[in-house]
Every structure is written in structure tokens, then in C-alpha cells.
N, C-alpha and C positions, 0 to 999 in steps of 0.2 A: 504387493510390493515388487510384483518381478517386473511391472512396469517400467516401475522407479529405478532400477536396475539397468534394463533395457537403456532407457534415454540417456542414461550419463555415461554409460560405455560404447553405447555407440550410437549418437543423436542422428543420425542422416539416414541409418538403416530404418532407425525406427520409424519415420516420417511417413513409409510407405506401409508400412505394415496394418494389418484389420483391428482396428476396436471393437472390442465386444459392446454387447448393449449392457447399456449403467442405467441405472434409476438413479435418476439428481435431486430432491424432493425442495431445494433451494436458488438451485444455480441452474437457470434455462440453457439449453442447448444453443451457442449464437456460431458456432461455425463450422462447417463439415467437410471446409480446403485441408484439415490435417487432422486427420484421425486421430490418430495415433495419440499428439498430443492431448486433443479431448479426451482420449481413456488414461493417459496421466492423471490429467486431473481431477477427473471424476472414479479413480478410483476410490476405494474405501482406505482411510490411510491405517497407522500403528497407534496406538494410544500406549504410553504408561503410567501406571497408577501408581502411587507412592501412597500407600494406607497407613492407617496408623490404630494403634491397638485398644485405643478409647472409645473410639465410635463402631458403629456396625456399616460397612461400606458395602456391603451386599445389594443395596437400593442402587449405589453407585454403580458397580458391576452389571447391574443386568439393564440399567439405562444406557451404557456404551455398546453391550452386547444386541442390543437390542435395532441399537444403528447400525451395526455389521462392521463393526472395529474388530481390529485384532485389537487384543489385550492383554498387556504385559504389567505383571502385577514385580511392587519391592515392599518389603516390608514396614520401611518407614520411609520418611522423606531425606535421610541423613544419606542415604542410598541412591537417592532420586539421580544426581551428578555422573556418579558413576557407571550405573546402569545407562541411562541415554546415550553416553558417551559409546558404551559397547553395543549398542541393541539400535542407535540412530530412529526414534519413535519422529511422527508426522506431531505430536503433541505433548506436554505432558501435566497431569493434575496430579494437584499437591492438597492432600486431606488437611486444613489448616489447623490441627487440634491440639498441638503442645503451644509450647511459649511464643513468641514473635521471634525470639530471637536466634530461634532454631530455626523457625521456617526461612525467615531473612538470609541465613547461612546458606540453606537448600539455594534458593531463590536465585542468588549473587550468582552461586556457583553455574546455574544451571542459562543465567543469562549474565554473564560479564559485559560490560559495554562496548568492549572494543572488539566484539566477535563479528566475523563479514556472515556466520549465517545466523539465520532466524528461527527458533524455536519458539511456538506459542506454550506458553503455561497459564495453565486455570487454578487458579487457589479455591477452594471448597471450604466456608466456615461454619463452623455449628454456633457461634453469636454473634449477631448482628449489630456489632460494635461502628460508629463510623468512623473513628480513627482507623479502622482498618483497612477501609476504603482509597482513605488518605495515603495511608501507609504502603501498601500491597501495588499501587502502581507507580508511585516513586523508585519502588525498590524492581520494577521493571515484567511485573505481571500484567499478562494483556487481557486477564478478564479474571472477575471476582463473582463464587455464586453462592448462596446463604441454603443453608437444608431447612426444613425440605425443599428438594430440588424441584424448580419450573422446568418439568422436563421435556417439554418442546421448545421452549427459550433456550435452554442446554444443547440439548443436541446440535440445533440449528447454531448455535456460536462455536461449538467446535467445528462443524462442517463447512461454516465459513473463514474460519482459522486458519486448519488444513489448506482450504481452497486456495487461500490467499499466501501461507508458505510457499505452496507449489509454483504460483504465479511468481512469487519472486524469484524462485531457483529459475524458470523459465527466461524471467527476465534477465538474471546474470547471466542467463547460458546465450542469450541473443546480441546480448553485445561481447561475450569475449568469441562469440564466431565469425566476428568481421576482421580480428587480428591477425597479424602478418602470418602467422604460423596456420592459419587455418587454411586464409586465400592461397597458401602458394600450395599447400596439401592436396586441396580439395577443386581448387581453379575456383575463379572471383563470381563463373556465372551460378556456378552450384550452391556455393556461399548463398551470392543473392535470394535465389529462391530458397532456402531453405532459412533463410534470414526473416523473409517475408511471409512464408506461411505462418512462423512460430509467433510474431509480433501482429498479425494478423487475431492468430487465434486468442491471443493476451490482450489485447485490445476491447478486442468481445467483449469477453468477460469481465473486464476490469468494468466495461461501463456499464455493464448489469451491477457487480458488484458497489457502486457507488451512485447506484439510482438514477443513471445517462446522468450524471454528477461530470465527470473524469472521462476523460479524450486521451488520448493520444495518438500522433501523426510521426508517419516513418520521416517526410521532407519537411521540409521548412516551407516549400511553398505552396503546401498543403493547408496552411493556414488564412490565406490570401482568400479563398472560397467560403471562407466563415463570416467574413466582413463584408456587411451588408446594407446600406443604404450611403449617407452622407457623410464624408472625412472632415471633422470638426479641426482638427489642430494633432500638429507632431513636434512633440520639443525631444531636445537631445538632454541625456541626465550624467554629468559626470562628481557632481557631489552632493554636499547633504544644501549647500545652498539654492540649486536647481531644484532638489527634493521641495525646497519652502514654496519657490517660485511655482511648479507644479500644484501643490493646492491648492494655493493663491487663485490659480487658475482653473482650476476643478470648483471650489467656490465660487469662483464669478460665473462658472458655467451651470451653477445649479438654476440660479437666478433666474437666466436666460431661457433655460429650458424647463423651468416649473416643477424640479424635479422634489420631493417631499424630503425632511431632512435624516427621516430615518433610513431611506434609501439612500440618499448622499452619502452621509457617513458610512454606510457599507462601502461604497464603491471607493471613499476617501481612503477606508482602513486594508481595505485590500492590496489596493494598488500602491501602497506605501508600503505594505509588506512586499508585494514583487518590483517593488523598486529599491528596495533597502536589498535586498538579492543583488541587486544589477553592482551596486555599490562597492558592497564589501566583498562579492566573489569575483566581478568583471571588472569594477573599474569605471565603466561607462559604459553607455546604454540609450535606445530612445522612446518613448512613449507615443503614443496614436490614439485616438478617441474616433470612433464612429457611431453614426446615430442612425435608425430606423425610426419607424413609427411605431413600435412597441419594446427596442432595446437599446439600451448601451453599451457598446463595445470597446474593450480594455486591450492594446497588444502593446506587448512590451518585449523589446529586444537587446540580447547581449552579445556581446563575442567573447565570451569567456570560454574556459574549459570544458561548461555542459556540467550537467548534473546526472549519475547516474540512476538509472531507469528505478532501481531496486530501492534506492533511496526514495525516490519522490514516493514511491508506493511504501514503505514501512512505515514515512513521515504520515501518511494519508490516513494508512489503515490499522496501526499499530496503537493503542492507548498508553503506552508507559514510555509517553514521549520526554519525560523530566531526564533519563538519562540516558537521552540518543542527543547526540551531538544532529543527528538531523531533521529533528523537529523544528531547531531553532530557521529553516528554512521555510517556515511560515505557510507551508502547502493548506494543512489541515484549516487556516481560518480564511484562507482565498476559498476554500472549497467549501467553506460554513456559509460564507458570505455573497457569495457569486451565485448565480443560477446553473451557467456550467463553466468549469475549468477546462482550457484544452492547451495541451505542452507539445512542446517537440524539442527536445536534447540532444546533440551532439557535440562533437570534437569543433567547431567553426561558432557553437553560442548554444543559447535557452532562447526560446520566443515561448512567450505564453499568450493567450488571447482569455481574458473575462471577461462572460457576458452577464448582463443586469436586466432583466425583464423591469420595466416601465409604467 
């Protein structure tokens, strides 16, 4: 934890400072331009347990200890709220053993919808009921696990939980150090680099973490080098009537190019979720198709506000998307659907580029 410390009291010192050696048994090593930040996140984080006095969590206890969690034990889950709040854990697991309507309490308290941070919670149930399933991620749990525990499938989902917390604190910490109070602080060249190693190193990892799935590019015309053979057509999109016209035309193009219709439909349903983005956040927008001899290639452009970073990634990586207001931004089925997703966001628009292997 003195890492975690370290970074948010003072990000610029730490940048330069030695990372110890980490064992990652999950998450490969992808960049060595910032230390520092790599022993952030590959530290071992906090864990707290909310136990409860029906079951014996002793099994539980010595599978976190056994990953090299620190662990902070409450007595029950009515607790659970109040403790994280004082103690700030990197996770926390809720033993699901009294009623629903107890846990659900816990649960609310411990993820509100309108909170800007992100705390992972794990619900632990001893019956393998599936309205549970149902239940537990509506109400905004990011992972559900049934006893006896799979305790290599456990670990590994809290390690990549943590992982992915971290990354998003990272990620909010990368864009609010471009703001006017930082540049005039620190001078705009220092900014930059230290803007760059951080979104560098988050970069990485994010595309380990999403199986080279997920891109991200600091420019915008960094996306220009992704797009690779012939420019098929570019239409401009400013309502839902262009949206119609757009299939219309994705349709006569499957024809042309042979392309199978389970593969159409994918790229139809995608690009209609990041055109319904363009829509209702930007206003207007334009679309592009390019074609190679083994892909399809999707850009789509806004000048809207941007989306931020933390968001695209909570929307991507987060399961209890029913009560994030940003899920409804349609990342997760572009990224089901597509072969790889690549974004770049800022203050001048959103450009996404999907590709379709052929």
C-alpha cells in the first residue's frame, strides 16, 4: 500500500523512483518506460472480508492469504460499508449467507451508482441458486462465486479486479494532469511526458488485459496507420435517417463483397452501436469502410465532448453494467463483436476504428 500512497501524493516523483521485483502470475510485464507505475500495479492490493457467522470462512481466509493480500477481516456484511470507507480495501468480498435482502443493503451501500470511484465486490454463496446470478449483478456485484471455491479461478479474478481498479485510478489520474492547474504548476513539457509514460504503460496492459481485444491511441492520427488497403465509401451521419441509409448500404455491400451473413450482422450491429454514440452524444459524425484482403475496417468520427478514459474501461471491464449509466455506451458488444477495438478520446471528438477479420 505505500505505493498507492506514494502515486497520489506525489505522481511526478514517483515516476522516477525503483520498482521492486513482483511476481504477476496473470498480467505479463508490457512496459519498463515507467517503473514505478508498473510496481503500482503489480502490487499485492487490500482485501476485505465481511464474514458471517453461519458458515466457516477459514477456506476463505487462507485462499487470499495464500495470494499475499493483506486482509482485513468485519464481522458481518452490515459492516462491510463502513469499514471500506475507513480502511479504502483494493476489493471487497461479501460471504452471501443471510437473506438477499441484507446482502442487497450491504451491496447498495458499498457501490452507489453515482460514485466516480470503483470498488470491485465479490459475493461468495453457499447455494447455487440462479436467480442469484440474476440478482447479484443488477444490484451491481462484479463477480459471483459458489463454495466450494475454484480456487485458481478466484484468485485470478480478484487479481485481475485489483489490476483493473488500479488502471482506472491511473487512468483518471492521466487526464486530469493535462488540466490548467497542473500545466501551469509543473510547465506543459513535464506534463507531456509524464502524461505519456503513464498512458503508455495503461495502454499495455489494458491490451493484455482484453486479449490485444482494446487499443488505445494518445492522437487521433494515430489511427490513420491502422487502415489498411482500399477506401470503400465515407458517409456523413447526423440522424437516425442517415443511420437507415448507412445499412442500407452496409447491406448492398455485403453482396458485393461475399461477405457471410453471420459476419455482416456483426459488423451491422456494431457499427450501429458506435453510430448511435455519434448521435445522441455528438450530434453528427462520419463513417469510413476500408477493405484489405483479409479485413474490414469500421472508423467512425465525432466532434463531440470525448468520452472519458475510465469510463470506456469500467463499460468494457466491469459486469454489473444494468446500473452504470455507462454501459448504455455500447463498448462491451463493439468489443464481443469486432476482432479488435481501437479508441482515441478527447476534448475535439471520439474516433473509433473496428476491425472484422474476413
Amino acid at each position: 500500500m505505500k505505493v498507492f500512497s506514494l502515486l497520489w501524493k506525489n505522481f511526478n516523483l514517483l515516476i522516477f523512483c525503483k520498482s521492486p521485483q513482483r511476481t504477476w502470475t496473470t498480467m505479463e510485464s508490457t512496459n519498463a518506460s515507467c517503473p514505478a507505475t508498473q510496481a503500482f500495479l503489480h502490487e499485492r492490493g487490500t482485501i476485505l472480508l465481511a464474514g458471517s457467522e453461519y458458515y466457516d470462512i477459514s477456506p476463505i481466509i487462507a485462499a487470499i492469504e495464500s495470494g499475499g493480500y493483506q486482509l482485513l477481516l468485519v464481522k458481518d456484511n452490515s459492516g462491510a460499508a463502513v469499514a471500506a470507507a475507513e480502511t479504502c480495501p483494493d476489493l471487497v468480498l461479501l460471504d452471501f449467507a443471510t437473506e438477499l435482502g441484507g446482502h442487497f443493503t450491504s451491496l447498495k451501500k458499498l457501490k452507489p451508482p453515482d460514485t466516480e470511484e470503483y470498488l470491485p465486490v465479490i459475493l461468495i454463496s453457499h447455494t447455487e441458486e440462479f436467480i442469484e446470478r440474476l440478482l447479484v449483478f443488477n444490484e451491481g456485484a462484479d463477480d459471483l462465486f459458489f463454495t466450494p471455491l475454484p480456487f485458481a479461478a478466484f484468485l485470478s479474478r480478484i487479481e485481475v479486479l485489483i489490476h483493473i481498479r488500479k488502471l482506472i485510478h491511473l487512468v483518471g489520474k492521466c487526464e486530469n494532469i493535462r488540466s490548467p492547474r497542473w500545466c501551469s504548476a509543473q510547465g506543459d513539457a513535464k506534463v507531456t511526458s509524464l502524461h505519456e509514460k503513464i498512458f503508455t504503460c495503461v495502454r499495455n496492459d489494458l491490451s493484455v488485459l482484453s486479449g490485444r481485444k482494446l487499443s488505445l491511441v494518445m492522437e487521433r492520427g494515430e489511427l490513420d496507420s491502422t487502415l489498411k488497403g482500399t477506401a470503400l465509401t465515407r458517409e456523413y451521419i447526423g440522424d437516425l435517417a442517415d443511420m437507415k441509409k448507412m445499412k442500407a448500404l452496409l447491406s448492398h455491400l455485403s453482396k458485393d463483397l461475399r461477405i457471410g451473413s453471420e459476419k455482416w450482422n456483426s459488423i451491422i450491429v456494431a457499427t450501429s452501436e458506435a453510430l448511435s454514440n455519434v448521435i445522441k452524444y455528438a450530434g453528427k459524425g462520419s463513417v469510413a469502410l476500408w477493405k484489405n484482403n483479409s479485413t474490414l475496417s469500421v472508423r467512425i468520427d465525432d466532434e463531440g465532448p470525448g468520452v472519458r478514459l475510465k469510463d470506456i474501461l469500467r463499460s468494457v471491464f466491469i459486469k454489473c453494467h444494468s446500473r452504470q449509466r455507462i454501459h448504455k455506451l455500447g463498448y462491451p458488444l463493439m468489443m464481443e463483436l469486432a476482432d479488435e477495438l481501437i479508441i482515441y478520446t478527447g476534448t475535439e471528438g471520439t474516433s473509433l476504428v473496428l476491425h472484422f477479420s474476413l
